[in-house]
Backbone as a ProteinNet text record, in pm:
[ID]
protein_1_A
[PRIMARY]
XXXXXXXXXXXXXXXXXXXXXXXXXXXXXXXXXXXXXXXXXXXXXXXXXXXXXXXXXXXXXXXXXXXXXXXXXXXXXXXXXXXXXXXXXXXXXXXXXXXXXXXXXXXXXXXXXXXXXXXXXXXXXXXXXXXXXXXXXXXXXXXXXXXXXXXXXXXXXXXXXXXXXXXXXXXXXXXXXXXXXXXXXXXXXXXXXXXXXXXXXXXXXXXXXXXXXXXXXXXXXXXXXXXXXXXXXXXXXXXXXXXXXXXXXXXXXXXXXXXXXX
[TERTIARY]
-2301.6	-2343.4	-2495.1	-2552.5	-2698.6	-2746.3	-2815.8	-2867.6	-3003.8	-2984.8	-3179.5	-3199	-3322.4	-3397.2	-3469	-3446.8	-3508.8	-3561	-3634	-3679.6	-3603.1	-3613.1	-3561	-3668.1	-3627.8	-3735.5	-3664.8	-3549.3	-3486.4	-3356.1	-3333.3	-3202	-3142.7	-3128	-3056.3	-3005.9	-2920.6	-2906.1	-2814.6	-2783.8	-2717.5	-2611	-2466.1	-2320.8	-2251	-2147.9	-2085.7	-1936.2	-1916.7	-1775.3	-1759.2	-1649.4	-1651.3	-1644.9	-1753.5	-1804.7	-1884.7	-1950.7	-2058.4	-2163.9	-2322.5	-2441.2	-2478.1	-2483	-2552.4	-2449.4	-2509	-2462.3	-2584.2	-2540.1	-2594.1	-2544.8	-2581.6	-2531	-2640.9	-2665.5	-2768.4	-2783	-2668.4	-2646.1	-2624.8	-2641.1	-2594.7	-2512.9	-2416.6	-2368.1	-2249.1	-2134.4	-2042.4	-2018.9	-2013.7	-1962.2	-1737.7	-1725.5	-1537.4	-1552.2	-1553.1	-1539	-1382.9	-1375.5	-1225.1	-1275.1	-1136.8	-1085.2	-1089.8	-1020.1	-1002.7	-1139.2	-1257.8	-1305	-1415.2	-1421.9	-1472.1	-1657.6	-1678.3	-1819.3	-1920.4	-1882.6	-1970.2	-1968	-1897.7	-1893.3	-2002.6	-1948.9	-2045.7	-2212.3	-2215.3	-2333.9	-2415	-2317.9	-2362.6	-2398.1	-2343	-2387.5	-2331.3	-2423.6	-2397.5	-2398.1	-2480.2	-2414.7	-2282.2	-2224.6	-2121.8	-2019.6	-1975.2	-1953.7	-1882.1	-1912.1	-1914.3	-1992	-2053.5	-2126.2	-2300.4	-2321.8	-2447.1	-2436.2	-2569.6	-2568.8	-2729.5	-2778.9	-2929.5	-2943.6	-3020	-2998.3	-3116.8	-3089.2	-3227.4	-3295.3	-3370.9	-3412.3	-3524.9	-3549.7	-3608.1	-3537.9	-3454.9	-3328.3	-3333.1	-3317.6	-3323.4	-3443.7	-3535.5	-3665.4	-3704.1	-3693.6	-3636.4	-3577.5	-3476.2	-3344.8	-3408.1	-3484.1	-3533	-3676.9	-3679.4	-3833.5	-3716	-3656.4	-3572.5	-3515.1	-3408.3	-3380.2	-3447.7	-3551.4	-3641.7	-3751.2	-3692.8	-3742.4	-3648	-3584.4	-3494.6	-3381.3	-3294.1	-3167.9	-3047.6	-3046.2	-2930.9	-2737.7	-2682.1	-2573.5	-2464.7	-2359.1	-2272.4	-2304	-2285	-2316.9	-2188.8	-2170.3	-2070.3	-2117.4	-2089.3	-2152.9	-2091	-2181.6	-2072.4	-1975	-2074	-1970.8	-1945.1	-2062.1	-2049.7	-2109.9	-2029.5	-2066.5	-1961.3	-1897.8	-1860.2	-1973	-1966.8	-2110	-2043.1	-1944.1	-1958.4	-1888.2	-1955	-1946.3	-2024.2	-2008.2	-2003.3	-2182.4	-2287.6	-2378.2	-2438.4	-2371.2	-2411.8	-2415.6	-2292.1	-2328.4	-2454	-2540.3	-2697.2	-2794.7	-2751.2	-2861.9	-2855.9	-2713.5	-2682	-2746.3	-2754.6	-2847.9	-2752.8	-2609.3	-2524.1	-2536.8	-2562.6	-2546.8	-2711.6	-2792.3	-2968	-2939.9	-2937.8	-2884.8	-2788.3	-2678.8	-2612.4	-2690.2	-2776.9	-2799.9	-2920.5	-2987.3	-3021.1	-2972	-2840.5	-2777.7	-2708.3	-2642.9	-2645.3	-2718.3	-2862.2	-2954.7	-3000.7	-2938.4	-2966.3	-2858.9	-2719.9	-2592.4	-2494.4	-2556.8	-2533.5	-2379.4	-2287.2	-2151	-2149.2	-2054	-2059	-1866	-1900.2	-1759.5	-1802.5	-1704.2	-1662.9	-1581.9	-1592	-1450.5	-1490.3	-1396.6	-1441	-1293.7	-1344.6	-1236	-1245.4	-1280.2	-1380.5	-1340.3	-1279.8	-1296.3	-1407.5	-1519.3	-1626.8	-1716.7	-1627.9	-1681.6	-1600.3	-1535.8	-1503.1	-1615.4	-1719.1	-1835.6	-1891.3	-1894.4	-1992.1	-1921	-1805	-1725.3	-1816	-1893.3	-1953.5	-2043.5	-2120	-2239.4	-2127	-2036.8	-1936.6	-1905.6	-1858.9	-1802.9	-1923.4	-2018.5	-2152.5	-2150.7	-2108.7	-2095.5	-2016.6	-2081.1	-1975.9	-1879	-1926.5	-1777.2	-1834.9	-1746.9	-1733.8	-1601.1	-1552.4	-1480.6	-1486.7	-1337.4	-1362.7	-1204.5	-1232.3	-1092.5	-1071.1	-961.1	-963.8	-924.1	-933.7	-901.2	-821.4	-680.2	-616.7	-529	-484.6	-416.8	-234.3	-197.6	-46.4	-38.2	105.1	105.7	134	117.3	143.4	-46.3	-1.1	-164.8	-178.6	-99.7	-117.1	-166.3	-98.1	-189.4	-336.6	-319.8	-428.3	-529.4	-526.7	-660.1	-682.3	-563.6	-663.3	-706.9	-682.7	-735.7	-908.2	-912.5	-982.5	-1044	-1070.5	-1113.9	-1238.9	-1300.2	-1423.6	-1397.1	-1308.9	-1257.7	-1167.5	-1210	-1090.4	-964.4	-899.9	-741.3	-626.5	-534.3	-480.6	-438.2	-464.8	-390.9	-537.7	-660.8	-782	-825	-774.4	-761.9	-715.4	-588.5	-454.8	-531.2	-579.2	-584.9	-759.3	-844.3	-1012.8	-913.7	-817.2	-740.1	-685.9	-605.7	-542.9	-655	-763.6	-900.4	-923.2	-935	-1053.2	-953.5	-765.6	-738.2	-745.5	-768.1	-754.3	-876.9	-998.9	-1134.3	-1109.2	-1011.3	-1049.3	-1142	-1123.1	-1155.6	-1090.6	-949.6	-873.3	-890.9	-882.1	-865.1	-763	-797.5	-731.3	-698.2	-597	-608.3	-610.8	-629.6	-660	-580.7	-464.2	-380.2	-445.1	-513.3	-598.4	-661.3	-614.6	-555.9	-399	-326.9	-154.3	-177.2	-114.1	-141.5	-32.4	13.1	158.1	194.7	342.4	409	379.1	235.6	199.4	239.4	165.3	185.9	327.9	397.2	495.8	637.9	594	735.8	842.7	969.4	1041.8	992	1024.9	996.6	861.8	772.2	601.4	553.6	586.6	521.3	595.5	741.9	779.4	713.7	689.2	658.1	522.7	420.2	303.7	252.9	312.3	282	382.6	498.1	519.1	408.4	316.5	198.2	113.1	92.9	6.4	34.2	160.5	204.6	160.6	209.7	230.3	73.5	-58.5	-195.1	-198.4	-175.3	-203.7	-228.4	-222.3	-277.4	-182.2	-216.3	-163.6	-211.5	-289.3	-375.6	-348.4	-271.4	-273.4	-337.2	-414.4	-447.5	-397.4	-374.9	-339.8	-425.4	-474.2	-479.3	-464.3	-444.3	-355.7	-494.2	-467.9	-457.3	-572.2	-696	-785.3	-865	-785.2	-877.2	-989.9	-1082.1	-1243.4	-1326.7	-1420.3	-1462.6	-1512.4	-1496.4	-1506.2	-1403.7	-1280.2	-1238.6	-1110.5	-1058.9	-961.9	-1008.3	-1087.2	-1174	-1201.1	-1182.5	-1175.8	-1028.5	-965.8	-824.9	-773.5	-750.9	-670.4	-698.1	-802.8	-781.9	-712.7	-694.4	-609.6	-500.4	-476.6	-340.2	-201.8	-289	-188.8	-89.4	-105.9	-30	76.4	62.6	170.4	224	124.8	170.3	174.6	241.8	253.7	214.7	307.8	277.3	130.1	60.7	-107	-103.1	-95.8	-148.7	-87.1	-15.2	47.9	17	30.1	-72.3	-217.7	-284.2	-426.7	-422.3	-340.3	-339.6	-309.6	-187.5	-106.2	-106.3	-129.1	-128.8	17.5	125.4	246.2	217.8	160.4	171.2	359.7	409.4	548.2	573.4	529.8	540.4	435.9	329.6	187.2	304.4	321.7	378.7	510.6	597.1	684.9	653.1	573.3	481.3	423	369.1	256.1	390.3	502.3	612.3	707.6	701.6	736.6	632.7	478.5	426.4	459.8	445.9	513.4	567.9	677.4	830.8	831.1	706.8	792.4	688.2	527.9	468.9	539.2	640.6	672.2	769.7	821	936.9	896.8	772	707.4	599.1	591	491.1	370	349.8	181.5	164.2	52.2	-34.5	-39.8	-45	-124.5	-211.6	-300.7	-434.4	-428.7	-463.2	-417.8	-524.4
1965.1	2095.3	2102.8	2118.5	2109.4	2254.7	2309.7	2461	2530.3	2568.5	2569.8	2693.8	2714	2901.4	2877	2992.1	3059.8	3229	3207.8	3386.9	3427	3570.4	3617.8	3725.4	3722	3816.1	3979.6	3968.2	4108.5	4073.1	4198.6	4222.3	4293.8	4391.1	4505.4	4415.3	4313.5	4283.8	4382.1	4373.3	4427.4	4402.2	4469.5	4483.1	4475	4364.3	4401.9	4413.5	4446.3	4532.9	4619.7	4702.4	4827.1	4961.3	5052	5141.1	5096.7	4986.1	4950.6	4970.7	4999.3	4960.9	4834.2	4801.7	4749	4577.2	4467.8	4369.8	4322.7	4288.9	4222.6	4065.5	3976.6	3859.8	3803.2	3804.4	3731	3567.4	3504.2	3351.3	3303	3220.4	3164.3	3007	2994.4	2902.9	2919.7	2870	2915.1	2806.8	2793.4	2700.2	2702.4	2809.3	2831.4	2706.2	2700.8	2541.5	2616.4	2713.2	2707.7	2651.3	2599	2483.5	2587.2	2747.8	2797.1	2871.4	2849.9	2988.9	2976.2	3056.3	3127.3	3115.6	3146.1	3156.9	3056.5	2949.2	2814.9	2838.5	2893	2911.4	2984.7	3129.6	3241.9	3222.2	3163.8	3114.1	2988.1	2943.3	2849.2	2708.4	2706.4	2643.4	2450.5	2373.8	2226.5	2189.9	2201.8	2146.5	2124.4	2046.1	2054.1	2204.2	2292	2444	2356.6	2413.2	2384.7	2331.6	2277.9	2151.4	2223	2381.6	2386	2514.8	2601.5	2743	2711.1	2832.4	2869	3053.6	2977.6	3115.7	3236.9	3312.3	3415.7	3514	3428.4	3481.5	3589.9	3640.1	3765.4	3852.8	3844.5	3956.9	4099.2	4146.5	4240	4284.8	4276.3	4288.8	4349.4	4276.5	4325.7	4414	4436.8	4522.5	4659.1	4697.6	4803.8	4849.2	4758.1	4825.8	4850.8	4774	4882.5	4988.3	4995	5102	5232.8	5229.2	5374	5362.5	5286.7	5281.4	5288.1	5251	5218.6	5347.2	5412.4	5491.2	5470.6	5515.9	5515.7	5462.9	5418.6	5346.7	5287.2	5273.1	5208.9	5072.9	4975.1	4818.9	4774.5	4658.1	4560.7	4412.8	4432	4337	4191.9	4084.7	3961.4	3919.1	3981.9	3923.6	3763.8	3682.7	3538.3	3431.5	3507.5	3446.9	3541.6	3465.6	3545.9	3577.3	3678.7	3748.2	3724.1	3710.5	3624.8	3507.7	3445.8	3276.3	3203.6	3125.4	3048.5	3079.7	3102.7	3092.5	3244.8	3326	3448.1	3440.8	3386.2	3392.2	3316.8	3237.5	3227	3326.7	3360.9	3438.7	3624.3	3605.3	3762.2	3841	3764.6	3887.9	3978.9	3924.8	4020.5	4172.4	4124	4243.5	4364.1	4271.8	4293.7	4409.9	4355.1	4410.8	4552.7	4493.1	4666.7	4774.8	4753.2	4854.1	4904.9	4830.8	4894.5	4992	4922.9	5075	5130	5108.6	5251.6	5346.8	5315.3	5421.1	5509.5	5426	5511	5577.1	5527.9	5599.3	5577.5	5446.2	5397.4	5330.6	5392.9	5366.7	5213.3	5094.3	4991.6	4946.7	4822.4	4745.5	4636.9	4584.6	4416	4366.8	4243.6	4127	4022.2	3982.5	3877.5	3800.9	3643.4	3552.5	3569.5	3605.9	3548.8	3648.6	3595.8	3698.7	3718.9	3687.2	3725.1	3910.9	3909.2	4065.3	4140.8	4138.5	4199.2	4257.2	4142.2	4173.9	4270.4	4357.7	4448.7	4611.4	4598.5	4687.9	4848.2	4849.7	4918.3	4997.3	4872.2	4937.7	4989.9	4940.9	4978.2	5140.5	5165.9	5299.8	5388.2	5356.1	5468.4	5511.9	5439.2	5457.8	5620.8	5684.8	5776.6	5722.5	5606.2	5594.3	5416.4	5347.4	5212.3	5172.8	5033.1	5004	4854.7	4794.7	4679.6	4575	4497.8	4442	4280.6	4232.1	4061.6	3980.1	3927.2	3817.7	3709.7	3685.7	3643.4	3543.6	3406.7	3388.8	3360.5	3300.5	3257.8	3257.5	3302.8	3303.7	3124.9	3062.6	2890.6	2842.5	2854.2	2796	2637.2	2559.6	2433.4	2439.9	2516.7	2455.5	2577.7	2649	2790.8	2676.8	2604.4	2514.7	2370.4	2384.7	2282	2335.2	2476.7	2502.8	2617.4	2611.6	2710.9	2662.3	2512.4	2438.7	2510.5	2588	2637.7	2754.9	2814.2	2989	2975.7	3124.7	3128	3152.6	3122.9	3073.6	3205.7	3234.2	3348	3429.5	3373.4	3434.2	3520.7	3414.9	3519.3	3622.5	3616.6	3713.7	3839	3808	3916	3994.5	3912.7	3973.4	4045.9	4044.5	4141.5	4243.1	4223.7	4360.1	4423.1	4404.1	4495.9	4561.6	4454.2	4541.9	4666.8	4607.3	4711.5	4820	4826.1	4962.2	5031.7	4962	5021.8	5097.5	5080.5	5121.6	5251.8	5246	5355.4	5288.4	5171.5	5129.3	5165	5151.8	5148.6	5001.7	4918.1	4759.5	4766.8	4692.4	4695.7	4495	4456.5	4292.5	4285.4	4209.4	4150.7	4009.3	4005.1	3839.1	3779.7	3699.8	3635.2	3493.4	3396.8	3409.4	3400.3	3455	3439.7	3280.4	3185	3016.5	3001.9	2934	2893.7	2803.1	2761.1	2684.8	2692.9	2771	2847.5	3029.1	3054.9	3233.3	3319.3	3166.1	3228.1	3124	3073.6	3061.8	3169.8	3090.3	3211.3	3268.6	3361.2	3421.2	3454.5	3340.9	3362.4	3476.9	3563.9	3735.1	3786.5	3791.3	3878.5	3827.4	3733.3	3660	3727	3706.8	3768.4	3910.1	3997.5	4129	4189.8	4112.7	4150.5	4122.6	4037.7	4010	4128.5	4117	4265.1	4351	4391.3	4542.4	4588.7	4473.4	4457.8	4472.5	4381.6	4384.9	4538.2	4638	4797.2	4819.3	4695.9	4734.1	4759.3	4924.9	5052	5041.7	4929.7	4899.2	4773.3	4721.1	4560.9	4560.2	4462	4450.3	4321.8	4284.5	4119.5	4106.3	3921.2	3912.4	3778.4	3740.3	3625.6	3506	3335.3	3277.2	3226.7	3217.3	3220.4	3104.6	3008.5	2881.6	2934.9	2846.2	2835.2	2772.9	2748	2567.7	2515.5	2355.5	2321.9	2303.2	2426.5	2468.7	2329.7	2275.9	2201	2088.7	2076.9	1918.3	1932.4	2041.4	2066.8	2074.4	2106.1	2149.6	2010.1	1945.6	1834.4	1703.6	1706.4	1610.1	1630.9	1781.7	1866.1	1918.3	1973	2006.9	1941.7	1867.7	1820	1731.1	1653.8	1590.6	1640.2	1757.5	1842.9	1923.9	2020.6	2130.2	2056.1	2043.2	1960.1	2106.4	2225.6	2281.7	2356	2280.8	2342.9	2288.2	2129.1	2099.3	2133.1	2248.7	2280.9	2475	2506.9	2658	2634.3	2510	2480.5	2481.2	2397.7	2403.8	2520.8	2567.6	2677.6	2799.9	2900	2924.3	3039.9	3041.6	3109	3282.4	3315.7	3484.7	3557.5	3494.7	3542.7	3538.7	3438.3	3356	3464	3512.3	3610.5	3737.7	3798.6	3922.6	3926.2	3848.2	3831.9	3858.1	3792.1	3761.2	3903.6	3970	4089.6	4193.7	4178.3	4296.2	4297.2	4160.3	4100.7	4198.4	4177	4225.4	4355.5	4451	4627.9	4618.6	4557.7	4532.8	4627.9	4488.5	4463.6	4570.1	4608.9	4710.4	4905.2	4882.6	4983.3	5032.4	4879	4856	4926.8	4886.2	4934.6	4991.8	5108	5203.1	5199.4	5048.5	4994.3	5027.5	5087.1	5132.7	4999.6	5029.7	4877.6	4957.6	4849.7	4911.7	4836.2	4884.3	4877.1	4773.1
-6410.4	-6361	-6361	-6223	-6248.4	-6225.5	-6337.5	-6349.1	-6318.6	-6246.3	-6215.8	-6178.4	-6298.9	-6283.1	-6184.5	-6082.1	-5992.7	-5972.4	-5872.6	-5861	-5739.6	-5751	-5597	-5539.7	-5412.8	-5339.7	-5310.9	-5372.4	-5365.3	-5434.9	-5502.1	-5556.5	-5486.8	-5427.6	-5377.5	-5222.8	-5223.4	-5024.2	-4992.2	-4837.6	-4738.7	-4752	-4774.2	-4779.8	-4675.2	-4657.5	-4511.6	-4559.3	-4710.9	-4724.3	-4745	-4661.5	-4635.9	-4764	-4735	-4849.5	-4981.7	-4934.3	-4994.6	-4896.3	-4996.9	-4928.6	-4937.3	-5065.7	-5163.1	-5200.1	-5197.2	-5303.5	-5427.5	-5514.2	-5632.2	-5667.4	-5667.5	-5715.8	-5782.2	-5913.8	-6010.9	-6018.3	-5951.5	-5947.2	-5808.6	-5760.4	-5667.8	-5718.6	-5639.3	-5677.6	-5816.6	-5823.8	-5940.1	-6027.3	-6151.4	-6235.6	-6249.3	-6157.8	-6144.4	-6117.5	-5978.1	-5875.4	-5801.6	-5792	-5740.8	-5556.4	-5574.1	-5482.1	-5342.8	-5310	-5218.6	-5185.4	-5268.5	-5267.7	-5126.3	-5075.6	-4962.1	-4938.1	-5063.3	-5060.6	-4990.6	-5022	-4909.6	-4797.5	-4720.4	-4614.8	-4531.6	-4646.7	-4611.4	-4626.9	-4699.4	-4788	-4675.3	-4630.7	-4509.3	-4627.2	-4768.9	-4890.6	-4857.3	-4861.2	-4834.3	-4926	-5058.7	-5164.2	-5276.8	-5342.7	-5330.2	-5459.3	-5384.4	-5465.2	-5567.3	-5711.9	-5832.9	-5902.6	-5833.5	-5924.8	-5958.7	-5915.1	-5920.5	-5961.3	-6007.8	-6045.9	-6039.2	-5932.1	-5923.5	-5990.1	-6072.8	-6170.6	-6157.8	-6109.4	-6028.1	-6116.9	-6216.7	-6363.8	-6360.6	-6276.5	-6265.1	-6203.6	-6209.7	-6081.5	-6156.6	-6284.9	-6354.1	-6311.8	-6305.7	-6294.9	-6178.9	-6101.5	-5950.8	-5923.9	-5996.4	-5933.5	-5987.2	-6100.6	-6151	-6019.4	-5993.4	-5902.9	-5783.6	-5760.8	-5627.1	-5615	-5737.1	-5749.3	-5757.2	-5786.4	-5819.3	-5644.2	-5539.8	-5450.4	-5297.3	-5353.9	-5243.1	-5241.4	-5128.8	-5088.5	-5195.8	-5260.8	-5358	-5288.7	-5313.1	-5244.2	-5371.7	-5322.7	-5375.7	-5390.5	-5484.7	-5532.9	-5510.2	-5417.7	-5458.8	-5570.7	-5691.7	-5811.9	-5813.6	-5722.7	-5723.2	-5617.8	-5516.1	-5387.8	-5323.5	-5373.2	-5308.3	-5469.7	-5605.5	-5709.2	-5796.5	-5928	-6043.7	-6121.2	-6157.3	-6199.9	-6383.9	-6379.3	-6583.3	-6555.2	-6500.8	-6520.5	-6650.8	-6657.8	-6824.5	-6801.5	-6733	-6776.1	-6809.6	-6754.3	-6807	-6913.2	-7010.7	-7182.3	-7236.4	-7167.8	-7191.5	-7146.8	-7007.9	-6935.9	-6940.3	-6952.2	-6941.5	-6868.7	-6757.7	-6642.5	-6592.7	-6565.6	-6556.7	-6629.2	-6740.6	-6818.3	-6799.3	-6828.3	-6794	-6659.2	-6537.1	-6403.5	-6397.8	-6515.9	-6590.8	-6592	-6680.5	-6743.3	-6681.2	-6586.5	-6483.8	-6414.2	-6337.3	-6277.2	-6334.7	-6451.1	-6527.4	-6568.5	-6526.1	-6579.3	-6480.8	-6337.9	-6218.4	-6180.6	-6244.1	-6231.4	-6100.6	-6047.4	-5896.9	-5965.6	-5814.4	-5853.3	-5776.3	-5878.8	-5898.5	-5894.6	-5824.3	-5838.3	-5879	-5929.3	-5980.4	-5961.1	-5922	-5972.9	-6006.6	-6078.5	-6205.9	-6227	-6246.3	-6312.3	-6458.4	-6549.5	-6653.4	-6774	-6875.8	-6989.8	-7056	-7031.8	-7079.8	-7047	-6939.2	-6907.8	-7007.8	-7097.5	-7189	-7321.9	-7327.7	-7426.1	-7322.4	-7218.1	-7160.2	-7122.9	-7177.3	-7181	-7258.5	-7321.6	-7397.3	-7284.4	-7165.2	-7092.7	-6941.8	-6932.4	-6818.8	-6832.9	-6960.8	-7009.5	-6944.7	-6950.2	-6919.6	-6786.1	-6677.6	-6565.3	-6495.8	-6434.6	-6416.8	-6292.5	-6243.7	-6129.9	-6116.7	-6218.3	-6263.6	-6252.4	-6109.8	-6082.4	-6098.5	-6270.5	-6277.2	-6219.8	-6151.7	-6088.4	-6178.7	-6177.1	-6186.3	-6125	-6054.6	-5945.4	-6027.7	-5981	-6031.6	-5919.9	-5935.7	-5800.3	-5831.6	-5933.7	-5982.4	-6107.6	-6158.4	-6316.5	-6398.6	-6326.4	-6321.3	-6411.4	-6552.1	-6629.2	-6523.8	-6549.8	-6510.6	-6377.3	-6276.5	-6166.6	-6157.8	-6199.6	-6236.2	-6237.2	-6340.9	-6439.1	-6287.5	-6210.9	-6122.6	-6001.3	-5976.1	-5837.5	-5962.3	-6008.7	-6080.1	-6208.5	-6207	-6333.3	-6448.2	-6396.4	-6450.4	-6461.8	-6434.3	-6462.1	-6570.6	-6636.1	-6764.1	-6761.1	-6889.6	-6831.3	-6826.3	-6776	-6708.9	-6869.3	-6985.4	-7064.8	-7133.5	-7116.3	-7171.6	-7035.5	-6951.6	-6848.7	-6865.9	-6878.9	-6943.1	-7051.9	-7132.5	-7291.8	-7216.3	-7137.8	-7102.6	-7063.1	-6928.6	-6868.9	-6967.7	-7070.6	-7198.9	-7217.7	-7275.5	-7376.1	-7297.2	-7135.8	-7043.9	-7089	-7055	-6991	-7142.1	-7283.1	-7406.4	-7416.9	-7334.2	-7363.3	-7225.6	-7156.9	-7053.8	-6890.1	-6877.4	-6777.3	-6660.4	-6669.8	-6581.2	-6489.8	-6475.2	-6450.8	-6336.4	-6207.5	-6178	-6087.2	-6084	-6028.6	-5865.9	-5840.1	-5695.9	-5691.7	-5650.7	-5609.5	-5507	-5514	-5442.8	-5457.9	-5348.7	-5201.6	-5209.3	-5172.2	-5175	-5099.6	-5196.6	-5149.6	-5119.3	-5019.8	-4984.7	-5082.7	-5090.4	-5220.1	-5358	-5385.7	-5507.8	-5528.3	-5459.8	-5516.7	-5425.6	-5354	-5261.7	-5321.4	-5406.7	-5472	-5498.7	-5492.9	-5619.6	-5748.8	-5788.4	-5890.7	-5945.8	-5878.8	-5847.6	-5892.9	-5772.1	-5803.2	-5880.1	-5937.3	-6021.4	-6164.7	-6216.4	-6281.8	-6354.8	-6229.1	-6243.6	-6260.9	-6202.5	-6161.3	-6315.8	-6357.7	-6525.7	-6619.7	-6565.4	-6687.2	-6692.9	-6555.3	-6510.1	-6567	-6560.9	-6588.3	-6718.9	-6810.9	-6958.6	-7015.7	-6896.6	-6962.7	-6936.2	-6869.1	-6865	-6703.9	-6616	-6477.8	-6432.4	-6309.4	-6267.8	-6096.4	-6076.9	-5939.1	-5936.8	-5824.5	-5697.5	-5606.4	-5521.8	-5450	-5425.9	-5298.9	-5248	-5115.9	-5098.9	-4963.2	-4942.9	-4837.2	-4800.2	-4780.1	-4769.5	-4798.4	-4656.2	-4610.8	-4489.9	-4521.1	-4371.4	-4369.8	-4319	-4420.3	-4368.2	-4354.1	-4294	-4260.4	-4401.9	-4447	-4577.4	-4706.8	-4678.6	-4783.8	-4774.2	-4688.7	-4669	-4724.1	-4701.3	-4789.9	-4936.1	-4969.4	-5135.1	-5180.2	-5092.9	-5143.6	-5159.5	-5037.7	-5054.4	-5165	-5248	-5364.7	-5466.4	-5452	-5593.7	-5556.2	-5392.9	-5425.9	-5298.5	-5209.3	-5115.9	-5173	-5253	-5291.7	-5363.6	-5445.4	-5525.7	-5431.6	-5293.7	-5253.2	-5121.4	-5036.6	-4904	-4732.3	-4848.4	-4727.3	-4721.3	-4728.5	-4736	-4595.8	-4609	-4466.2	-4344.8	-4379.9	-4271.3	-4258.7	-4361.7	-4380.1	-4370.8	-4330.4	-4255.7	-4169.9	-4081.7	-3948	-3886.5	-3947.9	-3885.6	-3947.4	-3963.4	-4135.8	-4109.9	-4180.5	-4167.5	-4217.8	-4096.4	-4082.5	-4131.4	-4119.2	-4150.6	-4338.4	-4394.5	-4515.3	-4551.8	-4493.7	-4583.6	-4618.5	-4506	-4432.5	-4597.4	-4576.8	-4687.1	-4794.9	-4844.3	-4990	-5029.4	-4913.1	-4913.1	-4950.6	-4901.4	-4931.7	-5072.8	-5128.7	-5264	-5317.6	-5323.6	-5371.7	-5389.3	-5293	-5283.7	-5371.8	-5321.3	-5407.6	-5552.2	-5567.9	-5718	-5796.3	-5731.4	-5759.3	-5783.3	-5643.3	-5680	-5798.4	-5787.8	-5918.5	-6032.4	-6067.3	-6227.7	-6187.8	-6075.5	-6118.5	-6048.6	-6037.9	-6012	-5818.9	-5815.2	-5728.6	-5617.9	-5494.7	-5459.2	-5312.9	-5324.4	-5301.6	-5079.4	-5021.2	-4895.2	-4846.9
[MASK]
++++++++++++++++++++++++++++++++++++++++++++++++++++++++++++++++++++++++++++++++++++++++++++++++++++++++++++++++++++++++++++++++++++++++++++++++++++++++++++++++++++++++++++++++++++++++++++++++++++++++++++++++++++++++++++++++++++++++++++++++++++++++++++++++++++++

């Protein structure tokens, strides 16, 4: 993992998800390494995703002179990075960047692999409209740990979502990407969405499974060989097989209560 402090020329960028102004990402680059993830793409990123973290060690710093300058807006926190990836527990700019906008009171989202956002639970509470999610993809540890080698494991997951909804967070998960022959097995989602229930989450969100240039060349050292129908949800990707999966989900949400988010 090669780590390298950098500066940035702005904290506050431009949002292109919907009801945000605002993104924040203190890192570039992720120490997860997950196999599906999206961000290289967007990022237009050639080096190889996982293997790097550019760490934007004045970002706090930054982010305070904008805020007291800039149009006040909703933050999306961590849109093309996990914002508690293993190096935040050195740098904690994540947290630094907090308490920034908590002092401006700017309403904030998250999502996070990472039980480490559990140590920030204290500066979250301050927020008057603080929204924390967990990105989660199958209740399967074993293959969890090979599409997601650098993210924490689904059970210290489970156990931040308990903490959050015990502190009044309200937590809510995100199934994401619904993987064919993984999160569309049998028993898959009932499986999972009982873990959910049980950590206190009352909010689902799902979204399906989007080839993107790059991502197929990561996948196939880790999972073609176990999961066969990838190379065929690459080429083709089975809108019928999402559509299914997405109504399992309902399903079994409405079964026990849980919300799911559109």
């Amino acid at each position: 993992m090669v780590i390298r402090e950098v500066t940035c020329r702005t904290a506050l960028g431009a949002c292109g998800l919907p009801g945000f102004r605002y993104s924040v990402n203190p890192y570039r680059g992720c120490e997860h390494g997950c196999v599906y993830c999206y961000s290289p793409a967007v990022l237009r990123e050639e080096r190889a995703w996982g293997s790097f973290v550019d760490v934007r060690i004045d970002m706090p710093t930054v982010l305070a002179r904008e805020l007291a300058r800039k149009e006040r807006g909703p933050v999306w926190f961590g849109s093309v990075t996990d914002a508690y990836q293993p190096a935040e527990a050195r740098y904690c700019l994540t947290r630094r960047c907090l308490e920034q906008l908590a002092r401006a009171d700017v309403p904030v989202s998250l999502l996070t692999k990472s039980g480490l956002v559990a140590r920030d639970y204290d500066l979250m509470k301050r927020f008057s409209e603080f929204e924390l999610g967990f990105s989660i993809t199958c209740a399967d540890e074993s293959i969890r740990a090979i599409m997601e080698p650098g993210a924490s494991s689904l059970d210290d997951r489970l156990r931040a979502m308990a903490d959050a909804s015990k502190a009044g967070l309200r937590p809510w998960a995100f199934i994401a990407p619904i993987m064919p022959g993984i999160t569309t097995r049998p028993g898959e989602i009932e499986t999972l969405i009982e873990k959910l229930a049980a950590a206190g989450i009352r909010k689902v969100g799902f979204d399906p499974f989007r080839p993107k240039p790059g991502i197929w060349a990561r996948l196939r050292p880790f999972l073609s060989a176990r999961v066969p129908e990838f190379q065929q949800a690459y080429s083709t990707p089975d809108t019928q097989l999402m559509a299914q999966t997405g109504e399992r989900i309902e399903r079994e949400c409405r079964r026990r209560g849980i919300g799911v988010v559109a």
